[in-house]
PDB file of N, CA, C and O in Angstrom:
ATOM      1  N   UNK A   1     115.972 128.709 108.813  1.00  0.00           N
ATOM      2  CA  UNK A   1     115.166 129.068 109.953  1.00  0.00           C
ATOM      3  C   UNK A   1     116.018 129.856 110.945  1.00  0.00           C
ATOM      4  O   UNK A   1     117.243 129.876 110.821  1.00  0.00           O
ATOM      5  N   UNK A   2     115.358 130.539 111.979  1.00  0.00           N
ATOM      6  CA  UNK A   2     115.861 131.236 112.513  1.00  0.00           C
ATOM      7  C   UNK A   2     114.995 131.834 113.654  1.00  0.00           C
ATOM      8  O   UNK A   2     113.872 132.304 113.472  1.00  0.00           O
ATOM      9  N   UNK A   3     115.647 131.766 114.872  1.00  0.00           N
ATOM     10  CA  UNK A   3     114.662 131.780 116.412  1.00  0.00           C
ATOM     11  C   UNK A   3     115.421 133.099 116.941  1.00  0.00           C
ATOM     12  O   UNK A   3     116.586 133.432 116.723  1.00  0.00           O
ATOM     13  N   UNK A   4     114.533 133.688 117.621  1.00  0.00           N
ATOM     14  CA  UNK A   4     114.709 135.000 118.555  1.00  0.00           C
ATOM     15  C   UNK A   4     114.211 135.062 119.537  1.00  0.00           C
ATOM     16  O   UNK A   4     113.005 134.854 119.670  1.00  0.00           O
ATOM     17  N   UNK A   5     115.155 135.426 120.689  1.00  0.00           N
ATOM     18  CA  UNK A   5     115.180 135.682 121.949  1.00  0.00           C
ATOM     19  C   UNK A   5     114.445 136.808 122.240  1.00  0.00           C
ATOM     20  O   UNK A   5     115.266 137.722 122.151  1.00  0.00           O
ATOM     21  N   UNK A   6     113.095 137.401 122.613  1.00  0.00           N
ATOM     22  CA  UNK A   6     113.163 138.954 122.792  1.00  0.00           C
ATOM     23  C   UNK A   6     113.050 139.183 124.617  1.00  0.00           C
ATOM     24  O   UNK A   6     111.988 138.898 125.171  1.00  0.00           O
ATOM     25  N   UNK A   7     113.860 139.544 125.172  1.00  0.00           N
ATOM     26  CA  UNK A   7     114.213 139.891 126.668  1.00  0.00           C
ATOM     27  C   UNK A   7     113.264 141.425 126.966  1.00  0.00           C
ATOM     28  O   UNK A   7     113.170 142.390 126.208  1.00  0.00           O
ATOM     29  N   UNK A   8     112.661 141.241 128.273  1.00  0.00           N
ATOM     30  CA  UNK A   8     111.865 142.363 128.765  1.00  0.00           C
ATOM     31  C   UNK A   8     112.746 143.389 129.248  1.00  0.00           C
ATOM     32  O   UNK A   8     113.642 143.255 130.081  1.00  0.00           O
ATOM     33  N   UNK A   9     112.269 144.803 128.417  1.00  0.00           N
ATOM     34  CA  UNK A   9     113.426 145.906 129.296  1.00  0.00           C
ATOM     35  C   UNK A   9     112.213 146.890 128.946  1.00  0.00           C
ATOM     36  O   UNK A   9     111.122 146.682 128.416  1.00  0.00           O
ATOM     37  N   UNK A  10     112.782 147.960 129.411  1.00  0.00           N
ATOM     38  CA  UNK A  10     112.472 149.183 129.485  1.00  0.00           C
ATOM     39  C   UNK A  10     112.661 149.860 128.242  1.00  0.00           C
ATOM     40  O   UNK A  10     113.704 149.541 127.670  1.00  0.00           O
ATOM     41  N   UNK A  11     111.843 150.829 127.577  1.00  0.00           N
ATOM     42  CA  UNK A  11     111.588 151.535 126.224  1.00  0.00           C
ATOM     43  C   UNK A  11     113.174 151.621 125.458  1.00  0.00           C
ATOM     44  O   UNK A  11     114.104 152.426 125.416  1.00  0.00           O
ATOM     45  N   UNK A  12     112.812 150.133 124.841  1.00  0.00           N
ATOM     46  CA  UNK A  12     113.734 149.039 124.294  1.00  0.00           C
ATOM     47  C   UNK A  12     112.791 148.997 122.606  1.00  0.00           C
ATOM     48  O   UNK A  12     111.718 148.432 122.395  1.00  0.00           O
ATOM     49  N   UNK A  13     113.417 149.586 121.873  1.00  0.00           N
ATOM     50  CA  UNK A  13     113.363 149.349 120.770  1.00  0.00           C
ATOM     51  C   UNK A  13     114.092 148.387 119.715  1.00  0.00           C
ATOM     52  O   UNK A  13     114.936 149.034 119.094  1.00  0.00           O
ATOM     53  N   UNK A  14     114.031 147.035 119.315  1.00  0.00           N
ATOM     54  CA  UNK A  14     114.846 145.728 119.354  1.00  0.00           C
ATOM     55  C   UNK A  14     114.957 145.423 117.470  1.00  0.00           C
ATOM     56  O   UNK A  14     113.824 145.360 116.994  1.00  0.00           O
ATOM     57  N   UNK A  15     115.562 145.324 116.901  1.00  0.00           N
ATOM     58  CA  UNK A  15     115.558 144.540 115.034  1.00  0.00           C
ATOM     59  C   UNK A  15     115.384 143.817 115.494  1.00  0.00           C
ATOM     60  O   UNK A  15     115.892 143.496 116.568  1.00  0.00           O
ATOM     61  N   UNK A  16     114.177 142.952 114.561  1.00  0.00           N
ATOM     62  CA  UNK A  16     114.862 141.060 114.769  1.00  0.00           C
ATOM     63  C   UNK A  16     115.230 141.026 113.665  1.00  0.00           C
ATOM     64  O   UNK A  16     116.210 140.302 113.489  1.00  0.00           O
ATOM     65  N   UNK A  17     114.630 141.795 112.346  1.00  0.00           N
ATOM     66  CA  UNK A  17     114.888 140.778 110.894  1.00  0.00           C
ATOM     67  C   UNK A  17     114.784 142.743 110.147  1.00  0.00           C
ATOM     68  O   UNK A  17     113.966 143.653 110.273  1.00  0.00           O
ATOM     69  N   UNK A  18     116.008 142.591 109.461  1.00  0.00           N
ATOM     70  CA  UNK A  18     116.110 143.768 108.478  1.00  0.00           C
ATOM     71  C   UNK A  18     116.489 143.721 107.101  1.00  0.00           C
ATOM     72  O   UNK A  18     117.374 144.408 106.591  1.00  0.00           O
ATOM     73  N   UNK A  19     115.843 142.960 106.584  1.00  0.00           N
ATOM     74  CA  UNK A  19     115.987 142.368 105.540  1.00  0.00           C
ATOM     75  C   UNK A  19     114.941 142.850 104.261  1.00  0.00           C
ATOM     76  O   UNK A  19     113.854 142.367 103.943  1.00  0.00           O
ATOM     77  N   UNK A  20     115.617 143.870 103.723  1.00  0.00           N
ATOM     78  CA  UNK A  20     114.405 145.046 102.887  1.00  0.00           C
ATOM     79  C   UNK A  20     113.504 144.036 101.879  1.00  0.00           C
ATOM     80  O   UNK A  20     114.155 143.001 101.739  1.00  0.00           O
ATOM     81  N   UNK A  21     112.505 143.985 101.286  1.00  0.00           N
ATOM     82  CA  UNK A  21     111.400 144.876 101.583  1.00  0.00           C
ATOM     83  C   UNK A  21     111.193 144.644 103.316  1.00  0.00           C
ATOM     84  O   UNK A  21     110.920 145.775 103.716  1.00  0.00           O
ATOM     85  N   UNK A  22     111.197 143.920 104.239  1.00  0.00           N
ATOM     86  CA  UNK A  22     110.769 143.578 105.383  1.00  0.00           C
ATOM     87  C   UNK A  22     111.244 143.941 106.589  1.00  0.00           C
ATOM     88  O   UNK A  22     112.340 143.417 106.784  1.00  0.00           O
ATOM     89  N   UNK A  23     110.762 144.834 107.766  1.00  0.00           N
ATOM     90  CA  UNK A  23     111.541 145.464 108.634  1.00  0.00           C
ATOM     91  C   UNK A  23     110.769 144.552 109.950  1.00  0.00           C
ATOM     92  O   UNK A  23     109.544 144.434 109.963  1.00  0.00           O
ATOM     93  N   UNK A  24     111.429 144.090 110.765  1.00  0.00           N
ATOM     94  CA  UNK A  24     110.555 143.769 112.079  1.00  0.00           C
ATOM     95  C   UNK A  24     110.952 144.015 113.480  1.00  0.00           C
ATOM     96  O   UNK A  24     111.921 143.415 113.945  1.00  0.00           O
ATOM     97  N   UNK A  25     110.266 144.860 114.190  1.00  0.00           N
ATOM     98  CA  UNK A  25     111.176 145.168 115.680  1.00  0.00           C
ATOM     99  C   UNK A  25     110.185 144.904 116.111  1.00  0.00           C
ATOM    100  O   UNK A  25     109.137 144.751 115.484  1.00  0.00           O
ATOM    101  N   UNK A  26     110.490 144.731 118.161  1.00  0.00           N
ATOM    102  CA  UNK A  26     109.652 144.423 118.905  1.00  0.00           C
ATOM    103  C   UNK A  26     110.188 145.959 119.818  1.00  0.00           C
ATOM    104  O   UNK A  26     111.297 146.229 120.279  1.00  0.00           O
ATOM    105  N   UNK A  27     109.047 146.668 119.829  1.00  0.00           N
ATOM    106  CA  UNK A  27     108.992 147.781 121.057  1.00  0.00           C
ATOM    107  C   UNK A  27     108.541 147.437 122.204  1.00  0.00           C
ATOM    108  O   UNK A  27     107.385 147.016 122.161  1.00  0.00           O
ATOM    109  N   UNK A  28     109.220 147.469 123.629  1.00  0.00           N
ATOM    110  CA  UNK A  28     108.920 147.256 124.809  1.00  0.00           C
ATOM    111  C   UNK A  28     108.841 148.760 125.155  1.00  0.00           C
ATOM    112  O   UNK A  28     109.607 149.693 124.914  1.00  0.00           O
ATOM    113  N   UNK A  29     107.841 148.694 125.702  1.00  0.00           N
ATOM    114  CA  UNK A  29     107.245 150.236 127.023  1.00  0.00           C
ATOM    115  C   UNK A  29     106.694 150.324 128.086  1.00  0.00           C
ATOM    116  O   UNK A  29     105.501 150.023 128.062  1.00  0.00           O
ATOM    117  N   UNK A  30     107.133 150.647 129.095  1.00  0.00           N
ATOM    118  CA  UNK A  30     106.806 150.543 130.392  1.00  0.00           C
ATOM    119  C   UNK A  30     105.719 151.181 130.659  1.00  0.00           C
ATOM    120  O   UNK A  30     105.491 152.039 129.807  1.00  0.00           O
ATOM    121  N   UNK A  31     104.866 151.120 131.573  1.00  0.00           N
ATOM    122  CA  UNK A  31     103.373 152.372 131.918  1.00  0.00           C
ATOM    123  C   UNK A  31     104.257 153.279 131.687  1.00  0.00           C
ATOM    124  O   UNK A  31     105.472 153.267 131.881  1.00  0.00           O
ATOM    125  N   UNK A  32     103.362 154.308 131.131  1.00  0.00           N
ATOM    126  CA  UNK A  32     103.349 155.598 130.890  1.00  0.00           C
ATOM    127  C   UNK A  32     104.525 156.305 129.862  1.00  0.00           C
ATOM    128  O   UNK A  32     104.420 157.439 129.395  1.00  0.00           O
ATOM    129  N   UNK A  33     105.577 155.445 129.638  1.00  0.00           N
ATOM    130  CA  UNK A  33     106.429 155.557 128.679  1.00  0.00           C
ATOM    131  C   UNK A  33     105.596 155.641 127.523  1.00  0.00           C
ATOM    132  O   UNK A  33     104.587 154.997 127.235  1.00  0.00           O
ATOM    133  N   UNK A  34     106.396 156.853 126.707  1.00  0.00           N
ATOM    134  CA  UNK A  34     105.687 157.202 125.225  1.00  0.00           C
ATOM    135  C   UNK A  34     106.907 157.745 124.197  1.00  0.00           C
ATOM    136  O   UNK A  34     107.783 158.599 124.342  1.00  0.00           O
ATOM    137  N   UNK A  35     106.587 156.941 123.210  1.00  0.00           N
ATOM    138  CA  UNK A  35     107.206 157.650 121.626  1.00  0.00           C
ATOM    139  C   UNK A  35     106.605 158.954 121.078  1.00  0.00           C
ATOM    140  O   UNK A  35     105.488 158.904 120.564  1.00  0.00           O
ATOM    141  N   UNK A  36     107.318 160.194 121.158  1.00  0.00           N
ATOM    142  CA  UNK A  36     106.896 161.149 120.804  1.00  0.00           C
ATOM    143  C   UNK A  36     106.250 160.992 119.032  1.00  0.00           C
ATOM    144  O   UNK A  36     106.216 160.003 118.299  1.00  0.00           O
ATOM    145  N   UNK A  37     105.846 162.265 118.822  1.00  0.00           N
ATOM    146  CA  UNK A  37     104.938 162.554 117.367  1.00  0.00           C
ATOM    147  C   UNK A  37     106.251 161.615 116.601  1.00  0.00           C
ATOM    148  O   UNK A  37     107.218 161.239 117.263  1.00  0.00           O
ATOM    149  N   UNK A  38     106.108 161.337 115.208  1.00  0.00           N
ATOM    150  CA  UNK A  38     107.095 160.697 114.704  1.00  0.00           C
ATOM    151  C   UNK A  38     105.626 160.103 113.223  1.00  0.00           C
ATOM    152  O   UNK A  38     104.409 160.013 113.065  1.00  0.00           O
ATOM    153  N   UNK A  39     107.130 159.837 112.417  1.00  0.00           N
ATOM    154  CA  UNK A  39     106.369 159.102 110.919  1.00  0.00           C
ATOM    155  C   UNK A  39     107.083 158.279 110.173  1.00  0.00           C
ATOM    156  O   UNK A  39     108.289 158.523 110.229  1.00  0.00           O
ATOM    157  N   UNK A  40     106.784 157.397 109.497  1.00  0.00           N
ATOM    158  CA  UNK A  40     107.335 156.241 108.870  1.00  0.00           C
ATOM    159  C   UNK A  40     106.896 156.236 107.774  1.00  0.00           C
ATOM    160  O   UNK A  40     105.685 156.041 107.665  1.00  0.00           O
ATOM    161  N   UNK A  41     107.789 156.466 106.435  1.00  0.00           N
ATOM    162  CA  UNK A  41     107.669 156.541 105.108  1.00  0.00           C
ATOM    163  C   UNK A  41     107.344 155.095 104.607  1.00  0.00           C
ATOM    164  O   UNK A  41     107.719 154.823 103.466  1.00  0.00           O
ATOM    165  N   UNK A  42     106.591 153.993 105.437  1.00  0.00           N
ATOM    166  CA  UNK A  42     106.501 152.752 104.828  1.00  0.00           C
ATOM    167  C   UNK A  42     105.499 152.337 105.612  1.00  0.00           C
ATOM    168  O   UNK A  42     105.406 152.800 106.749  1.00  0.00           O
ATOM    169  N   UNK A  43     104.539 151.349 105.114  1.00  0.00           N
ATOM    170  CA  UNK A  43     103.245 151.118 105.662  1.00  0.00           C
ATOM    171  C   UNK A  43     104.062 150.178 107.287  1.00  0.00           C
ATOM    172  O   UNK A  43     105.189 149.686 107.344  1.00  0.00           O
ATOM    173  N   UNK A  44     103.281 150.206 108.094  1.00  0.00           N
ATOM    174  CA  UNK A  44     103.407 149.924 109.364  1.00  0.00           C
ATOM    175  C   UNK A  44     102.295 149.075 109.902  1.00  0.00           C
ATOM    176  O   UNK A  44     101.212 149.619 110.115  1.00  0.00           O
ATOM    177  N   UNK A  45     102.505 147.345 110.229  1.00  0.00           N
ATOM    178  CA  UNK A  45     102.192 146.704 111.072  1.00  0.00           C
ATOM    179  C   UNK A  45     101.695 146.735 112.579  1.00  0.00           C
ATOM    180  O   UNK A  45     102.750 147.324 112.818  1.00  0.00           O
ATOM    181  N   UNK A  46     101.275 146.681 113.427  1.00  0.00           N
ATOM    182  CA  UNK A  46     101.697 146.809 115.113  1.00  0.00           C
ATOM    183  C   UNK A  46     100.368 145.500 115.364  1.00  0.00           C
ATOM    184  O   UNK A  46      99.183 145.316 115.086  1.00  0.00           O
ATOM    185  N   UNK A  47     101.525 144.805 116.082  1.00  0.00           N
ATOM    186  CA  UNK A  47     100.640 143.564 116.581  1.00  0.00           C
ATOM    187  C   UNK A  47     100.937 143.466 118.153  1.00  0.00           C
ATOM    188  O   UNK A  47     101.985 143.046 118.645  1.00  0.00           O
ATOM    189  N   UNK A  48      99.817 143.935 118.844  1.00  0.00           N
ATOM    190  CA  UNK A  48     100.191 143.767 119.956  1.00  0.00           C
ATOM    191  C   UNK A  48     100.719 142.274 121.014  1.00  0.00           C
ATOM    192  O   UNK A  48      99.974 141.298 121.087  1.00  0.00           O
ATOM    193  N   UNK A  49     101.671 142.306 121.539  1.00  0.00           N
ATOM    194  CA  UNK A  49     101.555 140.953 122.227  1.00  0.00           C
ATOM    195  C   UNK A  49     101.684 141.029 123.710  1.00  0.00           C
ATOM    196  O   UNK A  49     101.967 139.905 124.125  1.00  0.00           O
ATOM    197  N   UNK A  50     101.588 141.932 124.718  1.00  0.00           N
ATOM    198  CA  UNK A  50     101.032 142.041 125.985  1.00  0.00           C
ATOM    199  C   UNK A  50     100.899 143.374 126.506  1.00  0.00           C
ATOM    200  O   UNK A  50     101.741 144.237 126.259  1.00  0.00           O
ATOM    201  N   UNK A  51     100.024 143.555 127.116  1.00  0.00           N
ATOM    202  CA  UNK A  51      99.648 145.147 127.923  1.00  0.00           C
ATOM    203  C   UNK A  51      98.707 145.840 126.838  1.00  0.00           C
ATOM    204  O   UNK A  51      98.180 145.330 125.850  1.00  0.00           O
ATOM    205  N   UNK A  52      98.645 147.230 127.338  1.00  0.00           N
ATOM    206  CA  UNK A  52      98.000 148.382 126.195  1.00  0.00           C
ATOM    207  C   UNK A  52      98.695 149.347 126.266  1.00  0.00           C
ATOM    208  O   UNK A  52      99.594 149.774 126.990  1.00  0.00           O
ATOM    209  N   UNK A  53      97.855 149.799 124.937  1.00  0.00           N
ATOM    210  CA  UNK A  53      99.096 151.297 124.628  1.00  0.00           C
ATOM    211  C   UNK A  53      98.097 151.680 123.384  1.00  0.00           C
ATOM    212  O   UNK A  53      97.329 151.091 122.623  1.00  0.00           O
ATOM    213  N   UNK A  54      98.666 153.324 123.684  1.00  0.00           N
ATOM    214  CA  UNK A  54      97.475 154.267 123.151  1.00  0.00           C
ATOM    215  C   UNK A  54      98.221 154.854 122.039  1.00  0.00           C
ATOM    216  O   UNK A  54      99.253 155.483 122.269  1.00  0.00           O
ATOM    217  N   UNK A  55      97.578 154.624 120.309  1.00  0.00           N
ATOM    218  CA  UNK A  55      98.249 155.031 119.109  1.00  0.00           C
ATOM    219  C   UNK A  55      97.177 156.753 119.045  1.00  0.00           C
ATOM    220  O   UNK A  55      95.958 156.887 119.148  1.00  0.00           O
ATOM    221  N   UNK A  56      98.234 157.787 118.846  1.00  0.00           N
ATOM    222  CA  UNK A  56      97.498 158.885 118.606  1.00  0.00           C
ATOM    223  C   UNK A  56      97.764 159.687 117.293  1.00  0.00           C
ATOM    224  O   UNK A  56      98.878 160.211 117.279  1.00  0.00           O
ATOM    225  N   UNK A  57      97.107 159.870 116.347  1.00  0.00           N
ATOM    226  CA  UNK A  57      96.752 160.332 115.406  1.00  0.00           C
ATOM    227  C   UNK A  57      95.989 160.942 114.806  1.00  0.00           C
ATOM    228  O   UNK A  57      94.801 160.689 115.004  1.00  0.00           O
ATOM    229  N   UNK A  58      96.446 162.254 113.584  1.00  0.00           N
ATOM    230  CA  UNK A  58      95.295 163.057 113.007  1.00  0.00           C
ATOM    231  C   UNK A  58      93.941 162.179 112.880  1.00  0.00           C
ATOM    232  O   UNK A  58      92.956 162.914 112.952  1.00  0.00           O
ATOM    233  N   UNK A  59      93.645 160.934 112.725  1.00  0.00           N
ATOM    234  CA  UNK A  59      92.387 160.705 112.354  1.00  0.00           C
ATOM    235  C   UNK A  59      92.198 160.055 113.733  1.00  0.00           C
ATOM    236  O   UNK A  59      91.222 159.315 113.607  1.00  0.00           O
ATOM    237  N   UNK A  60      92.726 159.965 115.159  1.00  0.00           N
ATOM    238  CA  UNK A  60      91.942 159.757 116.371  1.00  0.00           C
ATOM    239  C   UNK A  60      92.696 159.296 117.193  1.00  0.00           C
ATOM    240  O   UNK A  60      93.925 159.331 117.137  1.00  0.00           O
ATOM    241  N   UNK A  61      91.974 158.778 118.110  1.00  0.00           N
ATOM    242  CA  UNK A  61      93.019 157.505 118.998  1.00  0.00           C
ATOM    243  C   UNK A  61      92.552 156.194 119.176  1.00  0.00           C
ATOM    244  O   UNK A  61      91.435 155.729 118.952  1.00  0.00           O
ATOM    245  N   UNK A  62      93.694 155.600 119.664  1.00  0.00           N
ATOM    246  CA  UNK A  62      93.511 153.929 119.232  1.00  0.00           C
ATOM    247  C   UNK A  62      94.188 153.348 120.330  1.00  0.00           C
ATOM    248  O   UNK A  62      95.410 153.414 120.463  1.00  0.00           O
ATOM    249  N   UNK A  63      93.214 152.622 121.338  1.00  0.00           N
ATOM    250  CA  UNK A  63      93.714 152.218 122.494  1.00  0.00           C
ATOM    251  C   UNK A  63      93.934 150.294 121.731  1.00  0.00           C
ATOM    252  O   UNK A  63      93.162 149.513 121.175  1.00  0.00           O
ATOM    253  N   UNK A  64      95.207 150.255 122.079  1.00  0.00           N
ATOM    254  CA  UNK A  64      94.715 148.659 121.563  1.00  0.00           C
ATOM    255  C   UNK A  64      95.545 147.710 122.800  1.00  0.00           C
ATOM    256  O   UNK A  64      96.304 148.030 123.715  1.00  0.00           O
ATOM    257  N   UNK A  65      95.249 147.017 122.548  1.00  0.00           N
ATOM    258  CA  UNK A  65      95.472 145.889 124.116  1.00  0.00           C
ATOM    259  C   UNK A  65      95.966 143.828 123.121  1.00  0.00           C
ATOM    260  O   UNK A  65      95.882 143.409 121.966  1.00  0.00           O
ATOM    261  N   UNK A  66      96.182 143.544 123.751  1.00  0.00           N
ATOM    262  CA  UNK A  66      96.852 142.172 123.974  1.00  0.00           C
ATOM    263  C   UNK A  66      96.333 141.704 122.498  1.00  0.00           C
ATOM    264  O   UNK A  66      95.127 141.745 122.255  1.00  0.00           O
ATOM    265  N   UNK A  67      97.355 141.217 121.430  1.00  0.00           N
ATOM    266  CA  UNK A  67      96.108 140.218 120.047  1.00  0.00           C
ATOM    267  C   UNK A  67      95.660 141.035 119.149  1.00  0.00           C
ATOM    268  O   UNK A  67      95.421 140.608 118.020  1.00  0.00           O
ATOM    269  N   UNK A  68      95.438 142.512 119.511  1.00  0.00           N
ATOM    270  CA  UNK A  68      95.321 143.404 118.765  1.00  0.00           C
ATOM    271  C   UNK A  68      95.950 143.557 117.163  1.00  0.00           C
ATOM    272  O   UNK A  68      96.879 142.772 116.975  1.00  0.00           O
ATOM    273  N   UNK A  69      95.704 144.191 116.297  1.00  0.00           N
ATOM    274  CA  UNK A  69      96.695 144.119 114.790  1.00  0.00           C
ATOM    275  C   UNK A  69      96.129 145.767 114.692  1.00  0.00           C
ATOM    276  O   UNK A  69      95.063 146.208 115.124  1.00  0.00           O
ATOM    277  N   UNK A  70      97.182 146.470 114.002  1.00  0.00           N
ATOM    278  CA  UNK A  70      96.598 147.880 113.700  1.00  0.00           C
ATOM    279  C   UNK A  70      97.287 148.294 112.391  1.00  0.00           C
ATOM    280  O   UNK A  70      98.504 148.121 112.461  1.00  0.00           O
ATOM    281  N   UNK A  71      96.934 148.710 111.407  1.00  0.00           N
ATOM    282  CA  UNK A  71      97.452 149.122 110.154  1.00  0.00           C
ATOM    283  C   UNK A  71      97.638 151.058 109.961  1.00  0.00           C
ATOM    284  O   UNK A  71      96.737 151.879 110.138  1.00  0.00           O
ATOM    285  N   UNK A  72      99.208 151.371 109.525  1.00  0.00           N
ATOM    286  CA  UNK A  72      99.330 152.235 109.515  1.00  0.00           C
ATOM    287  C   UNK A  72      99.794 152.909 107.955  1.00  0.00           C
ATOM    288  O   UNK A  72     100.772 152.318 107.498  1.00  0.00           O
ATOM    289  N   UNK A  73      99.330 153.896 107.174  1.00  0.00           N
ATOM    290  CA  UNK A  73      99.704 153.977 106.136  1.00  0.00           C
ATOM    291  C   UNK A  73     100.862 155.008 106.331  1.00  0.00           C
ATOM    292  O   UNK A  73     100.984 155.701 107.342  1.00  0.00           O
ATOM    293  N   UNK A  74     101.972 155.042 104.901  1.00  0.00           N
ATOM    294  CA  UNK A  74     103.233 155.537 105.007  1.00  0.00           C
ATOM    295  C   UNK A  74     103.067 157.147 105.415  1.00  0.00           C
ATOM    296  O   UNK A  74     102.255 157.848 104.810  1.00  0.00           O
ATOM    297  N   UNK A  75     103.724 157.565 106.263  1.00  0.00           N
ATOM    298  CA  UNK A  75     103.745 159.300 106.303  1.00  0.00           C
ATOM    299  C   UNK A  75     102.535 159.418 107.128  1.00  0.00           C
ATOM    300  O   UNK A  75     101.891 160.450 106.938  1.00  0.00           O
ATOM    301  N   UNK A  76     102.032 158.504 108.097  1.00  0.00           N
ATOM    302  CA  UNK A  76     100.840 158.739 109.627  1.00  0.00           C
ATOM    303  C   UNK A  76     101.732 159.294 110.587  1.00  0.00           C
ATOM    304  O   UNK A  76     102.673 158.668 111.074  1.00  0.00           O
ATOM    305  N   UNK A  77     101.424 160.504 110.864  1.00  0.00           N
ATOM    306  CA  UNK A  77     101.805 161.470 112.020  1.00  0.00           C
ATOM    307  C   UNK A  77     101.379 160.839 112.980  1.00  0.00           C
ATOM    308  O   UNK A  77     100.163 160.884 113.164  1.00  0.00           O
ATOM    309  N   UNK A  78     102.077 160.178 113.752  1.00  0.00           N
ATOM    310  CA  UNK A  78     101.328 159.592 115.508  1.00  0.00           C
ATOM    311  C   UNK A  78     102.476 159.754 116.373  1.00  0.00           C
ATOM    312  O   UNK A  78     103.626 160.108 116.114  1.00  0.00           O
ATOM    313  N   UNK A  79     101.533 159.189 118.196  1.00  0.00           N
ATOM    314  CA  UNK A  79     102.810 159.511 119.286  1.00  0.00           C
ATOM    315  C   UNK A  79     102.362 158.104 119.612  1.00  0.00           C
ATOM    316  O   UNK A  79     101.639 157.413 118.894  1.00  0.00           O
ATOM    317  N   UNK A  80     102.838 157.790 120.694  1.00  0.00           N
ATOM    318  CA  UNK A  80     102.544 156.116 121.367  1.00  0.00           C
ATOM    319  C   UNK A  80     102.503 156.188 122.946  1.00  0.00           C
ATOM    320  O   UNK A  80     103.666 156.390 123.295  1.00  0.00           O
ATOM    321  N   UNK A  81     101.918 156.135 123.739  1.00  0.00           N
ATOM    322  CA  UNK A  81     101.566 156.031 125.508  1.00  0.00           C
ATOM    323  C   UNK A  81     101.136 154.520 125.532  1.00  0.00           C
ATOM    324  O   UNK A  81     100.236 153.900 124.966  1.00  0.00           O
ATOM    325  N   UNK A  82     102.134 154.170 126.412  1.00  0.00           N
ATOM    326  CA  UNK A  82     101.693 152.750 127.491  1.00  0.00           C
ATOM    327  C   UNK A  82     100.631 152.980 128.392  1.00  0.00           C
ATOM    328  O   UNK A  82     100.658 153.865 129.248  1.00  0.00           O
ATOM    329  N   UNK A  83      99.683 152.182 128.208  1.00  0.00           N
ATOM    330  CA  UNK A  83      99.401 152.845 129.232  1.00  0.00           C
ATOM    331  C   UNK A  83      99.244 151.409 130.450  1.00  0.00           C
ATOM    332  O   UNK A  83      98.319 151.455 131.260  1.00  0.00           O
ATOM    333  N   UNK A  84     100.054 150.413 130.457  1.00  0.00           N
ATOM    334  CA  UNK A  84     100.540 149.771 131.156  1.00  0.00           C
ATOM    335  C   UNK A  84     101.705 148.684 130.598  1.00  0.00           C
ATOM    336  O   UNK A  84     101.228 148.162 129.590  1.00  0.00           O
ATOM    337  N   UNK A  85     102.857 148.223 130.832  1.00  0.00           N
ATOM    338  CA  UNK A  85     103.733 147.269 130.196  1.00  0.00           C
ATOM    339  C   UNK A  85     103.251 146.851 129.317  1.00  0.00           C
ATOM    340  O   UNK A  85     102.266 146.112 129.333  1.00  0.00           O
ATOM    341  N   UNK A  86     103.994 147.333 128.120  1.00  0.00           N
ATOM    342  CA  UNK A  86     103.592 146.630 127.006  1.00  0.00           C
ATOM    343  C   UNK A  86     104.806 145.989 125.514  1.00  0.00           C
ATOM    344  O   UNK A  86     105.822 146.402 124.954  1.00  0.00           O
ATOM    345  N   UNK A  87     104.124 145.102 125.446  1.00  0.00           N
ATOM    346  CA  UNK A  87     105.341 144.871 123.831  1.00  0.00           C
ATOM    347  C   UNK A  87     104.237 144.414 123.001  1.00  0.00           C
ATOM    348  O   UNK A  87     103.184 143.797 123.162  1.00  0.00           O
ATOM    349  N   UNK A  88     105.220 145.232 121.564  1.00  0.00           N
ATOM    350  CA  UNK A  88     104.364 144.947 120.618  1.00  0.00           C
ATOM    351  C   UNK A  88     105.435 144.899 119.285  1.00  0.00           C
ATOM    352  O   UNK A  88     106.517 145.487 119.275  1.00  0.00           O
ATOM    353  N   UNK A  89     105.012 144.245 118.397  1.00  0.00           N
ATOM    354  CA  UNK A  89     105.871 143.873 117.194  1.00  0.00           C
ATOM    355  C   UNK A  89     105.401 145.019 116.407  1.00  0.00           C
ATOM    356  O   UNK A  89     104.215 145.341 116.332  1.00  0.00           O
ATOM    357  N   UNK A  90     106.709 145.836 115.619  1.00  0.00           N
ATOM    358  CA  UNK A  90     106.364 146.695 114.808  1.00  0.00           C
ATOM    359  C   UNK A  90     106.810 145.917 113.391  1.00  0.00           C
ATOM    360  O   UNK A  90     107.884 145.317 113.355  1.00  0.00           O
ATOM    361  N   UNK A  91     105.812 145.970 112.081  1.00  0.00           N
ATOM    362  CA  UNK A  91     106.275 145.418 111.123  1.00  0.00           C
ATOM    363  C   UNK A  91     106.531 146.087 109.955  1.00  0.00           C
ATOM    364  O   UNK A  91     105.418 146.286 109.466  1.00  0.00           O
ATOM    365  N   UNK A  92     107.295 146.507 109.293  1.00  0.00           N
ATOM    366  CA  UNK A  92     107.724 148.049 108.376  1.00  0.00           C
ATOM    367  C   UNK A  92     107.480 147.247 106.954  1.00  0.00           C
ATOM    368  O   UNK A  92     107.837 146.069 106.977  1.00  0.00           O
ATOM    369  N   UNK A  93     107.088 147.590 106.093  1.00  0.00           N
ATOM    370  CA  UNK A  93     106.788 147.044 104.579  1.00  0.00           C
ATOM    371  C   UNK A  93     106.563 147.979 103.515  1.00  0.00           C
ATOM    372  O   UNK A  93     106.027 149.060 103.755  1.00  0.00           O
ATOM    373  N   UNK A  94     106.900 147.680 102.442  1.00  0.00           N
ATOM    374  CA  UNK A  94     106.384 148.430 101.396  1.00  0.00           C
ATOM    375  C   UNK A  94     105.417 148.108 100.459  1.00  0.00           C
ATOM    376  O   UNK A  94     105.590 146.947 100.088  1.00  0.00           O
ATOM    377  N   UNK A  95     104.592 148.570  99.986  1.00  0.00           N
ATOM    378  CA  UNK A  95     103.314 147.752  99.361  1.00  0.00           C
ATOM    379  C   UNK A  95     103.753 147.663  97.572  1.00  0.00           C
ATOM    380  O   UNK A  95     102.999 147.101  96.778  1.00  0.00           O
TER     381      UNK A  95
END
């Protein structure tokens, strides 16, 4: 077993567990802080766990907020906007 601390900061991108197949970070973002365009060659998790924040992508946008779960397939062109304090667990996998 094994417990993690995750501390509130500013567009703080954090590992907890990198242990292949399984990737897990927690992204913290402040309002209005955003991850430019960007892509991930491995299917992608995002579970929100406080605030909102806006996923933008060729097939739309995706405001998701607190409890939220969002599924991303490998090679999704997106950007990311807070659009108030937010953290959210990113979960990296391969199918």
């Amino acid at each position: 077993m094994q417990k993690y601390h995750i501390p509130k900061q500013s567009k703080k991108v954090q590992a907890i567990i990198q242990s292949p197949p399984l990737h897990v970070m927690t992204v913290q973002l402040k309002e209005g802080e955003q991850l430019a365009k960007h892509q991930v060659g491995r299917h992608v998790l995002i579970i929100v766990r406080e605030g909102r924040v806006i996923f933008e992508g060729e097939s739309g946008t995706f405001p998701l907020t607190q409890d939220d779960v969002f599924h991303m397939h490998p090679d999704t062109p997106h950007s990311v906007t807070a659009v108030e304090d937010t953290q959210f667990f990113l979960i990296q996998y391969d199918e």
